[in-house]
N, C-alpha and C positions, 0 to 999 in steps of 0.2 A: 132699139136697133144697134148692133153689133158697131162700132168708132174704129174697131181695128180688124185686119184681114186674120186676126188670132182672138177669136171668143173665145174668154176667159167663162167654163163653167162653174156653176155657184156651188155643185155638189160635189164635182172632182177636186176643186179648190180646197172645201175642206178635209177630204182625206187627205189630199198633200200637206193641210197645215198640220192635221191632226195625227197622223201616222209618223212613228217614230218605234224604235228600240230601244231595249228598255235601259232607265237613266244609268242602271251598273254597268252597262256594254259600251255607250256611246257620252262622252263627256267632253264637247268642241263648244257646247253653247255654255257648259261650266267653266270652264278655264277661259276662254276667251269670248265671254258674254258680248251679247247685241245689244248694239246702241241704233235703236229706231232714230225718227228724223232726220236723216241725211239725204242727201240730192243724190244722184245718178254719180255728179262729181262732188266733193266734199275737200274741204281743209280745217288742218287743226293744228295748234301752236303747239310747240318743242321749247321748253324755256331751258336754259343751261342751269343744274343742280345748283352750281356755286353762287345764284344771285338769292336765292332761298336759302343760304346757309351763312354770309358773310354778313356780320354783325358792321353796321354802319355806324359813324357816330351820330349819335340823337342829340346830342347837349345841344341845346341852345343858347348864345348869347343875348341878353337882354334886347337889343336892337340891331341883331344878327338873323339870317336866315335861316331856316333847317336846312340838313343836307338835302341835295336834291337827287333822285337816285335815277337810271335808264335801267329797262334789263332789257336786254337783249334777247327776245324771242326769236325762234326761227319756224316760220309761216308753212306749211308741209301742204302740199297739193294730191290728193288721191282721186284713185275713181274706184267706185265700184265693179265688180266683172262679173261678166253672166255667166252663168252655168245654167245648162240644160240638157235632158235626152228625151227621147222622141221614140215611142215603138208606135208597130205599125199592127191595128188590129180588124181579120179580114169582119167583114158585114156577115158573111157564112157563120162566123162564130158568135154573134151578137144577134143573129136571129132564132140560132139556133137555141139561144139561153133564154130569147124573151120569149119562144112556143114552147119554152120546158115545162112541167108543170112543177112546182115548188110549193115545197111545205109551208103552212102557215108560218113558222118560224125556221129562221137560220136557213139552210140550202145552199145553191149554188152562188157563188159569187158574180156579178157581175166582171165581163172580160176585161168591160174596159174600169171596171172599179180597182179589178185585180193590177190590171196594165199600172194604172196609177199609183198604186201601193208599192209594188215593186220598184218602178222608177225612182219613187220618192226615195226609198231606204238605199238605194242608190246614191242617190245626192246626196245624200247625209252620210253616208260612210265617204264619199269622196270628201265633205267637208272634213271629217274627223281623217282622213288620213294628210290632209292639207293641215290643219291644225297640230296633229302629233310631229310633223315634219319642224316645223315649226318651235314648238315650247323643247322639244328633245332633240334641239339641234346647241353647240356650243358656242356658233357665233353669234346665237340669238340673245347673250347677256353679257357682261361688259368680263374685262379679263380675271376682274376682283371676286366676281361672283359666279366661279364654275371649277369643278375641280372634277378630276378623273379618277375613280377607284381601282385599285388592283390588286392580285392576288389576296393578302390576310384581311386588306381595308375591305376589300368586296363583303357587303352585309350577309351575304350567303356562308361567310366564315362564320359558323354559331362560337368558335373558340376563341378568336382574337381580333374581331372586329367588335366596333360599339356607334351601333347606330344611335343611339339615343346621346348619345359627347357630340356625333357630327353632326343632326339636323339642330342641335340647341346651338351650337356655334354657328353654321350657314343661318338662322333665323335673324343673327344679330348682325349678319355682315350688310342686307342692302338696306340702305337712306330710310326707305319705307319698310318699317316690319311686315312681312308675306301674311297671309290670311288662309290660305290655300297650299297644300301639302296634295302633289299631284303626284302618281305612280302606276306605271306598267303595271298590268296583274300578274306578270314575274315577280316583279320587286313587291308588289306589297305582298302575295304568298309568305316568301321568305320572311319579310321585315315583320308583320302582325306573329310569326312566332320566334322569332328570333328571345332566347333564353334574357339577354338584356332587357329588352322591351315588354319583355311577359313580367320580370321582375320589376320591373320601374312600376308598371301602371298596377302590377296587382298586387304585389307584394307575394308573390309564389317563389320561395325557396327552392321549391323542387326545379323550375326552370322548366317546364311545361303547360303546354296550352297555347293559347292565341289571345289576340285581344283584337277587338273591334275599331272598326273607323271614328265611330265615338266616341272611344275612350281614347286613342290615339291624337284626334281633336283636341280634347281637353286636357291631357297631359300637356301637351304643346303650345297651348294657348293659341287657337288659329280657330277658323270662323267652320272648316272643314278639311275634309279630305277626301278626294276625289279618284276613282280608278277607272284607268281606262282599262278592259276587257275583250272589246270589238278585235274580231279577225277580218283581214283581208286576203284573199286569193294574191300572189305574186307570181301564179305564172301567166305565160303568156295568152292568148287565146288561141284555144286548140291544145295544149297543152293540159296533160292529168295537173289537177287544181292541186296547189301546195299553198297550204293554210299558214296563215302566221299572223301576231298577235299587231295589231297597229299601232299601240303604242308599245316601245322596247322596252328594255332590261335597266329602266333609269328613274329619275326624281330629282323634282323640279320644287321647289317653296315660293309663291308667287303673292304677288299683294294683285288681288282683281278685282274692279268694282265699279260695277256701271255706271253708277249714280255720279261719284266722281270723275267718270271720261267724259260723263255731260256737263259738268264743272269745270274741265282745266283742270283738274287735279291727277298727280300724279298715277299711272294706273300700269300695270305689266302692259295690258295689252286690252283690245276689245276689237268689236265684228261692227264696222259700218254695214250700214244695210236699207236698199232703195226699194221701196214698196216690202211685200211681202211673199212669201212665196207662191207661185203661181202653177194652175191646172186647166188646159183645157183642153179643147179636142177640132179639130179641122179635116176636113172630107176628102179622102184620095181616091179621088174616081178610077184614076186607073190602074191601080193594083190589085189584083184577085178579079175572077169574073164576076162578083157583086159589088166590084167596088171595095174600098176599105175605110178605117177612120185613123187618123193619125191624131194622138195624143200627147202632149207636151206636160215636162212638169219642167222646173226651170225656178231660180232665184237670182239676186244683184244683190252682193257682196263683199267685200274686201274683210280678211281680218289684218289686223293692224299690230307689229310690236312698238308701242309710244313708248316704254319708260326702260331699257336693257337693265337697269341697276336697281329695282325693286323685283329683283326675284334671284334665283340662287338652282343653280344645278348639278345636278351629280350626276354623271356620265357615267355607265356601266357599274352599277349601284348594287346589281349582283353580278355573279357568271354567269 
Protein backbone atom coordinates (compact mmCIF):
# COMPACT_ATOMS: atom_id res chain seq x y z
CA UNK A 1 0.00 0.00 0.00
CA UNK A 2 1.23 3.28 -1.47
CA UNK A 3 2.52 5.75 2.48
CA UNK A 4 2.37 8.63 0.23
CA UNK A 5 -0.23 10.66 -1.99
CA UNK A 6 3.04 10.31 -4.74
CA UNK A 7 3.81 6.48 -5.59
CA UNK A 8 7.11 6.19 -6.35
CA UNK A 9 7.18 3.66 -9.39
CA UNK A 10 9.83 0.84 -9.29
CA UNK A 11 10.25 0.88 -13.21
CA UNK A 12 10.10 4.59 -13.99
CA UNK A 13 12.53 4.98 -11.05
CA UNK A 14 15.02 3.19 -12.73
CA UNK A 15 14.99 4.95 -16.04
CA UNK A 16 15.30 8.11 -14.06
CA UNK A 17 18.45 6.53 -12.06
CA UNK A 18 19.55 5.05 -15.13
CA UNK A 19 19.20 7.50 -18.04
CA UNK A 20 21.78 9.96 -18.35
CA UNK A 21 24.19 11.67 -21.40
CA UNK A 22 26.84 10.64 -22.29
CA UNK A 23 29.92 11.15 -19.56
CA UNK A 24 31.96 13.54 -22.52
CA UNK A 25 28.78 15.94 -22.55
CA UNK A 26 27.71 16.17 -18.92
CA UNK A 27 30.34 16.29 -16.01
CA UNK A 28 28.44 17.99 -12.62
CA UNK A 29 28.56 14.51 -10.84
CA UNK A 30 32.64 14.67 -11.85
CA UNK A 31 33.75 17.91 -10.57
CA UNK A 32 31.38 18.15 -7.82
CA UNK A 33 30.80 14.41 -6.84
CA UNK A 34 27.81 12.95 -4.42
CA UNK A 35 28.35 12.44 -1.11
CA UNK A 36 25.19 9.81 -0.13
CA UNK A 37 24.12 9.79 3.56
CA UNK A 38 23.01 13.03 4.39
CA UNK A 39 19.58 14.18 5.88
CA UNK A 40 17.04 16.44 4.03
CA UNK A 41 19.03 19.01 6.46
CA UNK A 42 22.88 18.39 6.88
CA UNK A 43 26.02 20.09 8.56
CA UNK A 44 29.58 20.06 8.12
CA UNK A 45 32.74 21.68 9.62
CA UNK A 46 34.85 24.54 7.91
CA UNK A 47 38.17 24.50 9.95
CA UNK A 48 40.43 27.60 9.28
CA UNK A 49 43.56 26.62 6.90
CA UNK A 50 46.06 28.29 9.53
CA UNK A 51 45.38 25.58 12.38
CA UNK A 52 46.65 22.75 9.81
CA UNK A 53 49.52 24.70 8.91
CA UNK A 54 50.98 26.44 12.28
CA UNK A 55 53.75 24.41 13.75
CA UNK A 56 53.21 24.37 17.65
CA UNK A 57 55.73 23.82 19.99
CA UNK A 58 55.82 19.88 20.89
CA UNK A 59 59.07 19.96 23.37
CA UNK A 60 58.14 18.87 26.49
CA UNK A 61 59.45 19.50 29.76
CA UNK A 62 60.35 16.60 31.93
CA UNK A 63 57.38 17.48 34.57
CA UNK A 64 55.82 19.92 32.16
CA UNK A 65 52.57 19.71 30.13
CA UNK A 66 52.28 19.57 26.26
CA UNK A 67 51.04 22.33 24.45
CA UNK A 68 47.54 22.29 24.52
CA UNK A 69 46.00 23.37 21.20
CA UNK A 70 41.66 24.67 20.24
CA UNK A 71 41.10 24.91 16.57
CA UNK A 72 38.47 26.69 15.78
CA UNK A 73 36.02 24.97 13.52
CA UNK A 74 33.08 26.71 12.12
CA UNK A 75 29.84 24.40 12.23
CA UNK A 76 28.03 25.20 8.58
CA UNK A 77 24.14 24.29 8.43
CA UNK A 78 22.61 23.27 4.95
CA UNK A 79 19.72 21.79 3.40
CA UNK A 80 19.05 20.03 0.60
CA UNK A 81 16.63 21.56 -2.26
CA UNK A 82 14.27 19.87 -4.37
CA UNK A 83 14.20 19.95 -7.81
CA UNK A 84 11.44 18.49 -9.90
CA UNK A 85 9.14 18.73 -13.27
CA UNK A 86 6.08 17.10 -13.88
CA UNK A 87 4.57 16.45 -17.67
CA UNK A 88 1.32 15.56 -18.12
CA UNK A 89 0.57 12.41 -20.34
CA UNK A 90 -3.07 12.15 -21.98
CA UNK A 91 -4.50 8.17 -21.26
CA UNK A 92 -5.51 8.66 -25.33
CA UNK A 93 -1.85 8.22 -25.91
CA UNK A 94 -1.11 5.46 -23.38
CA UNK A 95 -3.81 3.40 -24.68
CA UNK A 96 -3.34 3.92 -27.90
CA UNK A 97 0.49 2.40 -27.54
CA UNK A 98 -0.59 -0.45 -25.16
CA UNK A 99 -3.30 -1.71 -28.45
CA UNK A 100 -0.36 -1.14 -30.86
CA UNK A 101 0.97 -4.05 -31.98
CA UNK A 102 4.82 -4.29 -31.56
CA UNK A 103 7.54 -6.14 -32.69
CA UNK A 104 9.17 -8.90 -30.77
CA UNK A 105 12.08 -6.50 -30.20
CA UNK A 106 12.67 -2.79 -29.79
CA UNK A 107 9.44 -0.66 -31.21
CA UNK A 108 7.50 1.94 -29.82
CA UNK A 109 8.58 3.47 -26.76
CA UNK A 110 6.46 3.65 -23.98
CA UNK A 111 4.84 7.54 -23.50
CA UNK A 112 5.23 7.54 -20.22
CA UNK A 113 8.76 5.68 -20.36
CA UNK A 114 9.52 8.48 -22.95
CA UNK A 115 7.83 11.35 -20.65
CA UNK A 116 10.48 10.01 -18.09
CA UNK A 117 13.50 10.09 -19.99
CA UNK A 118 13.14 13.37 -21.18
CA UNK A 119 12.35 14.91 -17.80
CA UNK A 120 15.25 13.20 -16.44
CA UNK A 121 17.95 14.76 -19.06
CA UNK A 122 16.15 17.73 -17.99
CA UNK A 123 17.23 17.66 -14.51
CA UNK A 124 20.43 16.83 -15.23
CA UNK A 125 21.35 19.38 -17.64
CA UNK A 126 19.62 21.83 -15.13
CA UNK A 127 22.16 20.26 -12.53
CA UNK A 128 25.08 20.68 -14.94
CA UNK A 129 24.17 24.21 -15.79
CA UNK A 130 23.85 24.88 -11.75
CA UNK A 131 27.27 23.33 -11.26
CA UNK A 132 29.15 25.18 -14.35
CA UNK A 133 27.63 28.34 -12.75
CA UNK A 134 29.34 27.58 -10.00
CA UNK A 135 33.24 26.11 -10.62
CA UNK A 136 33.47 29.07 -13.67
CA UNK A 137 32.42 31.63 -11.67
CA UNK A 138 35.55 33.98 -9.83
CA UNK A 139 34.16 34.48 -6.65
CA UNK A 140 33.81 30.81 -6.08
CA UNK A 141 38.00 30.72 -5.13
CA UNK A 142 39.86 32.73 -2.78
CA UNK A 143 41.69 36.04 -4.56
CA UNK A 144 45.23 34.01 -4.61
CA UNK A 145 43.77 31.43 -6.82
CA UNK A 146 42.16 33.01 -10.01
CA UNK A 147 43.53 34.95 -12.51
CA UNK A 148 42.02 36.55 -15.86
CA UNK A 149 43.50 35.95 -19.25
CA UNK A 150 43.78 38.43 -22.16
CA UNK A 151 44.62 39.22 -25.46
CA UNK A 152 48.48 37.35 -26.07
CA UNK A 153 47.91 35.37 -22.37
CA UNK A 154 44.60 33.85 -24.07
CA UNK A 155 45.78 29.98 -24.83
CA UNK A 156 44.07 30.63 -28.28
CA UNK A 157 47.30 32.75 -29.04
CA UNK A 158 49.21 29.55 -30.66
CA UNK A 159 52.37 32.31 -30.86
CA UNK A 160 52.76 33.89 -27.55
CA UNK A 161 50.87 32.24 -25.03
CA UNK A 162 52.25 29.10 -22.86
CA UNK A 163 49.61 27.07 -21.53
CA UNK A 164 51.82 24.50 -20.14
CA UNK A 165 54.22 27.53 -17.72
CA UNK A 166 50.56 28.54 -16.51
CA UNK A 167 48.68 25.39 -15.44
CA UNK A 168 52.26 23.98 -13.91
CA UNK A 169 52.49 27.33 -11.78
CA UNK A 170 48.40 27.61 -10.93
CA UNK A 171 49.00 23.60 -9.77
CA UNK A 172 51.30 24.69 -7.04
CA UNK A 173 49.48 27.73 -5.84
CA UNK A 174 46.30 25.99 -3.78
CA UNK A 175 47.25 24.32 -0.03
CA UNK A 176 45.85 21.15 -1.62
CA UNK A 177 47.49 20.08 -4.90
CA UNK A 178 44.19 19.89 -7.63
CA UNK A 179 43.66 16.35 -9.05
CA UNK A 180 41.27 17.50 -11.67
CA UNK A 181 41.89 19.80 -14.72
CA UNK A 182 38.40 20.96 -15.78
CA UNK A 183 37.62 22.73 -19.16
CA UNK A 184 34.87 24.23 -21.46
CA UNK A 185 35.07 22.30 -24.78
CA UNK A 186 36.25 25.84 -26.30
CA UNK A 187 39.13 25.72 -24.16
CA UNK A 188 40.10 22.31 -24.29
CA UNK A 189 39.72 22.32 -28.44
CA UNK A 190 42.30 25.11 -28.56
CA UNK A 191 44.53 23.81 -25.51
CA UNK A 192 44.97 19.76 -26.71
CA UNK A 193 46.55 21.55 -29.86
CA UNK A 194 48.00 24.35 -28.86
CA UNK A 195 51.80 23.86 -30.64
CA UNK A 196 53.33 24.04 -26.84
CA UNK A 197 51.32 21.44 -25.40
CA UNK A 198 51.71 19.12 -28.64
CA UNK A 199 55.47 19.75 -28.09
CA UNK A 200 55.69 19.15 -24.33
CA UNK A 201 53.81 15.73 -24.18
CA UNK A 202 54.96 14.34 -27.58
CA UNK A 203 57.90 15.66 -28.41
CA UNK A 204 56.79 16.87 -32.26
CA UNK A 205 59.04 19.54 -33.61
CA UNK A 206 56.80 20.15 -36.21
CA UNK A 207 54.29 21.76 -33.76
CA UNK A 208 51.15 19.72 -35.04
CA UNK A 209 48.64 17.52 -33.90
CA UNK A 210 46.63 17.14 -30.74
CA UNK A 211 47.07 15.28 -27.65
CA UNK A 212 44.50 13.45 -25.46
CA UNK A 213 43.03 13.90 -22.11
CA UNK A 214 45.26 11.06 -21.14
CA UNK A 215 48.28 12.21 -21.87
CA UNK A 216 47.43 15.72 -20.69
CA UNK A 217 46.54 13.86 -17.19
CA UNK A 218 49.81 12.38 -16.98
CA UNK A 219 51.86 15.12 -18.18
CA UNK A 220 50.38 17.10 -15.27
CA UNK A 221 50.33 14.73 -12.69
CA UNK A 222 46.56 14.97 -11.85
CA UNK A 223 44.13 12.01 -11.35
CA UNK A 224 42.14 13.38 -14.79
CA UNK A 225 40.75 15.70 -16.78
CA UNK A 226 37.36 16.53 -17.34
CA UNK A 227 35.32 18.38 -20.36
CA UNK A 228 32.26 19.87 -20.14
CA UNK A 229 30.52 19.78 -23.88
CA UNK A 230 26.68 19.86 -22.95
CA UNK A 231 24.69 22.76 -24.71
CA UNK A 232 21.97 24.50 -23.24
CA UNK A 233 19.08 26.54 -25.21
CA UNK A 234 19.37 30.45 -23.76
CA UNK A 235 16.46 31.65 -25.23
CA UNK A 236 13.53 32.40 -23.88
CA UNK A 237 10.38 30.13 -24.46
CA UNK A 238 8.86 30.88 -27.53
CA UNK A 239 11.81 32.22 -28.81
CA UNK A 240 13.89 30.42 -32.08
CA UNK A 241 16.34 28.26 -29.71
CA UNK A 242 20.02 29.72 -29.48
CA UNK A 243 22.40 26.97 -28.48
CA UNK A 244 25.23 27.52 -26.42
CA UNK A 245 27.84 25.65 -24.75
CA UNK A 246 27.20 25.25 -20.57
CA UNK A 247 30.20 25.36 -19.61
CA UNK A 248 32.40 28.70 -21.01
CA UNK A 249 35.64 29.72 -22.54
CA UNK A 250 37.57 28.89 -19.01
CA UNK A 251 39.49 26.24 -16.66
CA UNK A 252 39.54 25.50 -13.39
CA UNK A 253 42.44 22.90 -11.50
CA UNK A 254 40.42 21.50 -8.64
CA UNK A 255 41.38 18.83 -5.78
CA UNK A 256 37.80 16.72 -5.67
CA UNK A 257 37.32 13.78 -3.65
CA UNK A 258 34.42 12.25 -2.12
CA UNK A 259 35.89 9.93 0.18
CA UNK A 260 37.53 12.79 1.79
CA UNK A 261 34.29 15.14 2.10
CA UNK A 262 33.07 12.01 4.15
CA UNK A 263 36.36 12.46 6.29
CA UNK A 264 36.57 16.14 7.08
CA UNK A 265 39.09 16.37 4.69
CA UNK A 266 39.79 19.22 2.80
CA UNK A 267 37.80 18.96 -0.58
CA UNK A 268 36.94 21.91 -3.59
CA UNK A 269 33.63 20.96 -3.41
CA UNK A 270 30.80 18.04 -3.42
CA UNK A 271 26.91 17.33 -3.85
CA UNK A 272 24.92 16.56 -0.49
CA UNK A 273 22.26 14.38 -1.40
CA UNK A 274 18.70 13.06 0.42
CA UNK A 275 17.41 9.87 -0.80
CA UNK A 276 18.00 9.24 -4.47
CA UNK A 277 16.50 10.29 -7.42
CA UNK A 278 12.89 9.73 -7.79
CA UNK A 279 10.02 8.64 -10.54
CA UNK A 280 6.68 8.21 -10.46
CA UNK A 281 3.32 8.67 -11.77
CA UNK A 282 -0.20 10.02 -10.25
CA UNK A 283 -3.59 10.12 -11.92
CA UNK A 284 -5.28 13.49 -13.36
CA UNK A 285 -8.77 12.74 -13.90
CA UNK A 286 -9.58 15.68 -15.08
CA UNK A 287 -7.46 16.57 -17.88
CA UNK A 288 -8.21 15.16 -21.50
CA UNK A 289 -11.55 13.38 -21.98
CA UNK A 290 -9.89 10.05 -20.68
CA UNK A 291 -8.42 11.37 -18.11
CA UNK A 292 -4.56 11.75 -17.90
CA UNK A 293 -1.32 10.59 -15.94
CA UNK A 294 0.95 12.92 -14.33
CA UNK A 295 4.55 11.90 -14.05
CA UNK A 296 7.16 13.25 -11.66
CA UNK A 297 10.80 12.95 -11.87
CA UNK A 298 12.48 15.06 -9.17
CA UNK A 299 15.86 14.82 -6.79
CA UNK A 300 17.24 16.66 -2.99
CA UNK A 301 20.20 18.17 -3.42
CA UNK A 302 22.63 20.92 -2.65
CA UNK A 303 26.03 21.06 -4.10
CA UNK A 304 28.30 22.50 -1.82
CA UNK A 305 31.73 24.85 -2.36
CA UNK A 306 33.76 23.65 1.18
CA UNK A 307 37.31 24.53 0.46
CA UNK A 308 37.69 28.08 -2.12
CA UNK A 309 41.71 27.69 -1.83
CA UNK A 310 42.13 24.09 -3.18
CA UNK A 311 41.49 24.87 -6.63
CA UNK A 312 42.73 27.41 -9.10
CA UNK A 313 40.90 29.36 -12.08
CA UNK A 314 41.52 30.83 -15.23
CA UNK A 315 38.84 33.01 -16.58
CA UNK A 316 38.51 33.51 -20.28
CA UNK A 317 41.27 30.96 -20.98
CA UNK A 318 40.68 31.36 -24.57
CA UNK A 319 38.66 34.14 -26.84
Amino acid sequence: MATTAFPVNPNLTAIAIGYKNRDVDLIADLVLPRVGRTGKLFRYTRYAAADAYTVPSTRVARRAEPTVLEFGGTLVADECLDYGLDDIVPNDEIIAWEEMQKPSSGGPVSPLAKSTSLLTSLMMLDREVRVAGLIFASTSYAAANRTTLSGTSQWSDFTNSNPVQAIMAALDVPLIRPNTLVFGQATWTQLRQHPRMVTAILGNQVNAGAVTREQVANFFEVQRVVVGAGFVNTARKGQAASMARVWGRHAAALFVSPDLADADQPTFGFTAEFGTRIAGTMDEPKMGLRGSVRIRVGESVKEVLAANDAGYYFENAVA
